[in-house]
N, C-alpha and C positions, 0 to 999 in steps of 0.2 A: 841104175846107179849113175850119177852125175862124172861130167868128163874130167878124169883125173889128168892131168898133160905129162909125157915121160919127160917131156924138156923143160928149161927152165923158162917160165914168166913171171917177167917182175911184176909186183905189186900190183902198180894201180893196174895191169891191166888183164886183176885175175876177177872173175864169179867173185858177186857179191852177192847175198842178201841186207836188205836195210830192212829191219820190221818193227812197225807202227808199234805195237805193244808186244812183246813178248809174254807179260801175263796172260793175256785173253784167249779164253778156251778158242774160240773163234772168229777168226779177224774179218772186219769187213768185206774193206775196198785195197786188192792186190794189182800191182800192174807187171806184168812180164814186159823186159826191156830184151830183144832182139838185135844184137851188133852187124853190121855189113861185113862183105866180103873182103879179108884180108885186116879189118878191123878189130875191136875188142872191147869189153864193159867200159873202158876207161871212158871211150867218146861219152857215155850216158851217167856216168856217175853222178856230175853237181846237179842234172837235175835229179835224178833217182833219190840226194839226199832231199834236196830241196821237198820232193813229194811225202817222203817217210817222215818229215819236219809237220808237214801235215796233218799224215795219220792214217800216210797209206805204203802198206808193205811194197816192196818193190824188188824184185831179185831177175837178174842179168846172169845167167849163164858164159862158159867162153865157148865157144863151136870150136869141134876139134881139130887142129892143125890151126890157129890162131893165137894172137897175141904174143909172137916171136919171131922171128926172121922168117921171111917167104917162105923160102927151100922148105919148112917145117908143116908146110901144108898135104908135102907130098905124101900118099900113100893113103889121105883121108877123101870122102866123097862124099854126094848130096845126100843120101841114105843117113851117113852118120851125123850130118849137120839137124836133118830131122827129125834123127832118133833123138838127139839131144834137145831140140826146141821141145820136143812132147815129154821129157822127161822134165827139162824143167816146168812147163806147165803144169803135170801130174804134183810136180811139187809144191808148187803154189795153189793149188786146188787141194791142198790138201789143209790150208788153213783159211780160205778165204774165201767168204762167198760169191762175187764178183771178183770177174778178175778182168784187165784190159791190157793192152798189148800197146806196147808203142817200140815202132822198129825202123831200121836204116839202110837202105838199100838193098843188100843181099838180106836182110834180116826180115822183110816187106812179103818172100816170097817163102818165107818159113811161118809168120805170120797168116799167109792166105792157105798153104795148106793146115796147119791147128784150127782155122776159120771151118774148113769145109770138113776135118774129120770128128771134131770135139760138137758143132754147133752152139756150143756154149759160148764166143767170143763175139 
């Protein structure tokens, strides 16, 4: 299940999906968006719409303890930032037959592990 935050984040810089077609039994071309450390969806949005303007699904996660005040990070660790890049992966594999990664710093090393467990990437 995708990371629900107990605390409050605003808007832009919650988990999005953008998707190409919502009709189509099966979507193409998906790209998972991966945020850095202490970062959030927000940095990747314009282009993530810019891509789904395309006609490619695109959805960004927020890793947990992110996209709120520092302090808010406390209590979370590398485990649960990966348990969540492979959940949202699993998510997007679930409508897309290609799917590509584009990510930001701390998001590069969440990226290289789905690279080396999934093979698919």
């Amino acid at each position: 299940m995708p990371f629900q935050p107990d605390y409050e984040v605003p808007a832009e810089r919650q988990a999005y999906t953008f998707t190409a077609d919502p009709a189509a039994e099966q979507i193409g071309v998906g790209i998972l968006m991966l945020h850095g450390f202490m970062g959030s969806p927000a940095s990747s949005r314009d282009m993530a719409q810019y891509f789904a303007q395309q006609g490619v699904t695109v959805h960004c996660p927020l890793l947990p303890g992110h996209g709120h005040l520092p302090y808010k990070i406390q209590g979370y660790r590398k485990e649960d930032w990966l348990a969540e890049a492979e959940e949202a992966w699993n998510t997007l594999n679930q409508t897309c037959k290609q799917i590509f990664i584009i990510s930001h710093s701390m998001g590069a090393v969440k990226a290289a592990y789905l690279a080396r467990k999934t093979k698919e990437v």
